[in-house]
N, C-alpha and C positions, 0 to 999 in steps of 0.2 A: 719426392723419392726418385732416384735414378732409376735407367731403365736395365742396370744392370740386377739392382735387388725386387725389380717388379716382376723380373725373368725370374727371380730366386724362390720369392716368395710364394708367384702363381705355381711354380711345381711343386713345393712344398705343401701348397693346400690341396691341388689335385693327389697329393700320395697319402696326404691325413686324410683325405675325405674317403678313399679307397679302404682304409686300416680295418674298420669299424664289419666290413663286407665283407671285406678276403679273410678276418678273424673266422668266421662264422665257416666258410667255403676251405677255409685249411683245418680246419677241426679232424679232418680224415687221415691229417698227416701219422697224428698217431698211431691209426694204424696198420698204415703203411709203411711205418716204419719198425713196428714188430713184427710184420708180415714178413718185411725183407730183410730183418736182424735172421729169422730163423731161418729162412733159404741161402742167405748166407753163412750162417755159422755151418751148413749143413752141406759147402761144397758147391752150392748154388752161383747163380751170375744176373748181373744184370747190365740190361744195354741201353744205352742214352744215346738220342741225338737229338737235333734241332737247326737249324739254317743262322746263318748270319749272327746277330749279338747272340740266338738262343743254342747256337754252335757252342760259343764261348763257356755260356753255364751247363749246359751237359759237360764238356771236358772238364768244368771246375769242380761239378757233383763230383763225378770218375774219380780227380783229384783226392778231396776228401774222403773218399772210401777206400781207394788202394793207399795211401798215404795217411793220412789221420787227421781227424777235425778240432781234437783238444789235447783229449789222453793218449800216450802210445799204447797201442794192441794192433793184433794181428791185422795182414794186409786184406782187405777182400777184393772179390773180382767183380771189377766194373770196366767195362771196355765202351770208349764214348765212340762211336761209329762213325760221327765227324772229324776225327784226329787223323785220319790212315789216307793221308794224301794220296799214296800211288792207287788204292783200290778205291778210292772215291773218283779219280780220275779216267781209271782204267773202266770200272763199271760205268760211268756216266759217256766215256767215249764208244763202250762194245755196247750197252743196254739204253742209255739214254738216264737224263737227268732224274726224271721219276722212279728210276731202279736205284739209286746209286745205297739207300738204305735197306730198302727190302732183302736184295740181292745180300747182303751183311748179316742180316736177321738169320736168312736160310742158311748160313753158311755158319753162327755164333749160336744162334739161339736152339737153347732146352724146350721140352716140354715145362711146367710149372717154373721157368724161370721169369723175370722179369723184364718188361721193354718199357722205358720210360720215354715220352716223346714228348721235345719243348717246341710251342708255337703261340709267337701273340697272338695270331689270326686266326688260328685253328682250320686252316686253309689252303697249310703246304701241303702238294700233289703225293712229292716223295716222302713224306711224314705218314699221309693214310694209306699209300700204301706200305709200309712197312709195316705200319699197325696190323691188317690183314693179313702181310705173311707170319705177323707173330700169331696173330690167333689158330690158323691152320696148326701153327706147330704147337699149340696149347701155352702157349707162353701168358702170362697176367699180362697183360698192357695195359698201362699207364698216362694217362698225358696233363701236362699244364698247361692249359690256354688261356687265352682270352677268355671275352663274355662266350656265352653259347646263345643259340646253337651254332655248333660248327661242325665240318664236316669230319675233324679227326679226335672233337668228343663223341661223335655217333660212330667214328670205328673201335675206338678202346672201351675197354669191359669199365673203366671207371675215369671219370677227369675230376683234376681243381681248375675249377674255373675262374680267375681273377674277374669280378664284378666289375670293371672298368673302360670305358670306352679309349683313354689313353693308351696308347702303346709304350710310350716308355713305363708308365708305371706298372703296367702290366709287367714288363720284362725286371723292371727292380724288385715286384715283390713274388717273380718267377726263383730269384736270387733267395729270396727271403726263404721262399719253400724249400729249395734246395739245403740251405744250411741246417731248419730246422729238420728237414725227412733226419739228416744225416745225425742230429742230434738225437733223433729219435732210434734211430739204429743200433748208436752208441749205449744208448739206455737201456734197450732191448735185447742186447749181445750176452750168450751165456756169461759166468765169471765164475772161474777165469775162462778166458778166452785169450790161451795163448804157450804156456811152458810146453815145449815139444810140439804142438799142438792139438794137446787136449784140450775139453771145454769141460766144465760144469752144468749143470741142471739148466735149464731153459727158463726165464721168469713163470711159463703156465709151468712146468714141472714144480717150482719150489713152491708155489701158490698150491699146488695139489696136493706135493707133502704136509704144507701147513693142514690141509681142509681132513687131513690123515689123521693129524694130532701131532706131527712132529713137530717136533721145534722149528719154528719158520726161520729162513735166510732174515737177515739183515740186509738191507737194500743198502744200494751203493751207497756211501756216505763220504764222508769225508775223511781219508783215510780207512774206510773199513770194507772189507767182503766178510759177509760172515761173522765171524766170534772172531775170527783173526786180523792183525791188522794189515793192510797192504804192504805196509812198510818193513814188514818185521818179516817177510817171505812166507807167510801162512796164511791157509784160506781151510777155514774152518781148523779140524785138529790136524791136517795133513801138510807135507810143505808143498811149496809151488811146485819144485823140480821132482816131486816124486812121483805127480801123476794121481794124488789124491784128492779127492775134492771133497769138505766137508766130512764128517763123523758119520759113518754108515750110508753115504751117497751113494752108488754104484757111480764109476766111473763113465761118462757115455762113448768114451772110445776116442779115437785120433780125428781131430778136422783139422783137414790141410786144404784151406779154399782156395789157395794160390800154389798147390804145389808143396811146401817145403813140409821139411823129411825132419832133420835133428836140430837144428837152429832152433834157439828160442826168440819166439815171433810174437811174445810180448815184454814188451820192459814194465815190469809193474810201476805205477804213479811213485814217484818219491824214488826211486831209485837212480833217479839219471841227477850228475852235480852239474849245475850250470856253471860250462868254462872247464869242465874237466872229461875224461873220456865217457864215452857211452856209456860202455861196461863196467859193471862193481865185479872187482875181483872177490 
């Protein structure tokens, strides 16, 4: 065998042998990712950072959440705290390197908002503390590391922790987290979430109405919200653009988590033609 496919193969077995662990250790993703569907549907924020390749995957999370992971819907706010070159330099030249996040925290971060922090070592100086200024401000902190213990799973109120002595595969299946939180957001997001910027019932609200005796939601499917279909511009008996959601729903009011006013900040699935404009006249 060449020593090219012996290099191929042994990372290959080191990230199969990991799967079976970090399965069991991501299990939380879930619901973390209904956690932070609803703080975001709700105008909420969240802040990511990490050092070197775990820099890279905070910005690529951010990515995903202000921009989109499959379906188009609304933008939400996620600001990756390693992207903002002159204030990462500025702070780390006035405060010093181990400020350069914290000092971001106190200046972004809510009470009950979210701070997500990536580290394969679980080791970085500027990582626990940021963790600390988010807990002062009551913010959830978050982190992905390595194995534990480490010293910035013992500052966040919860860690995944990749079972692996590898540092690469820790950081590839740091990536894996990252796409599934975001899919779990996607799943978690009122619907609609988006004409004007209204929302719909929350999944525990429709889940309540059902336990009520109403007629339960239909779950996302394929083509469908509701009794209506996505494609047809209804969601339940109301249309998309009018602001009604579902047959006797109350409305829950405007979420604008990035700001916008009249724009519509979702394209429902099936509406957009590939190779043709955005917008359905």
């Amino acid at each position: 065998m060449s020593v090219s496919m012996e290099l191929l193969d042994s990372h290959l077995a080191g990230l199969a042998s990991a799967l079976l662990p970090y399965r069991t250790a991501a299990a939380r993703l879930a619901r973390w990712g209904d956690e932070l569907a609803r703080l975001l549907a709700g105008g909420g924020r969240i802040l990511v950072a990490g050092n070197g390749g775990s820099a890279a995957e905070a910005q690529h999370l951010a990515a995903e959440l202000v921009g989109k992971l499959r379906d188009d819907r609304a933008p939400l706010s996620a600001i990756a705290l390693c992207a903002e070159t002159s204030s990462l330099t500025a702070i780390g030249n006035d405060y010093g390197f181990d400020e350069v996040f914290a000092r971001q925290v106190r200046a972004h971060g809510r009470p009950d908002d979210v701070l997500l922090l990536l580290s394969t070592s679980g080791r970085s100086a500027n990582l626990v503390r940021a963790a600390r200024a988010g807990r002062e401000l009551g913010m959830r902190c978050w982190a992905f590391t390595g194995p534990t213990p480490n010293p910035l799973a013992d500052a966040c109120t919860e860690v995944l922790a990749v079972p692996c002595p590898d540092t690469q595969v820790v950081q590839e299946l740091h990536l894996v987290s990252a796409h599934v939180l975001c899919g779990y957001v996607d799943a978690y997001l009122p619907v609609p979430f988006g004409p004007a910027g209204h929302a719909g019932p929350a999944p525990a609200v429709a889940r309540a109405t059902a336990s009520a005796g109403a007629a339960p939601a239909h779950p996302v499917g394929p083509g469908l919200v509701g009794p209506g279909l996505v494609g047809s511009g209804q969601v339940g008996s109301g249309q998309v653009g009018s602001g009604q959601v579902g047959a006797g729903l109350p409305d829950s009011g405007p979420v604008r988590p990035s700001g916008v006013e009249d724009e519509l900040v979702l394209r429902v699935p099936g509406t957009l033609r590939p190779g043709g404009p955005e917008e359905v006249p």
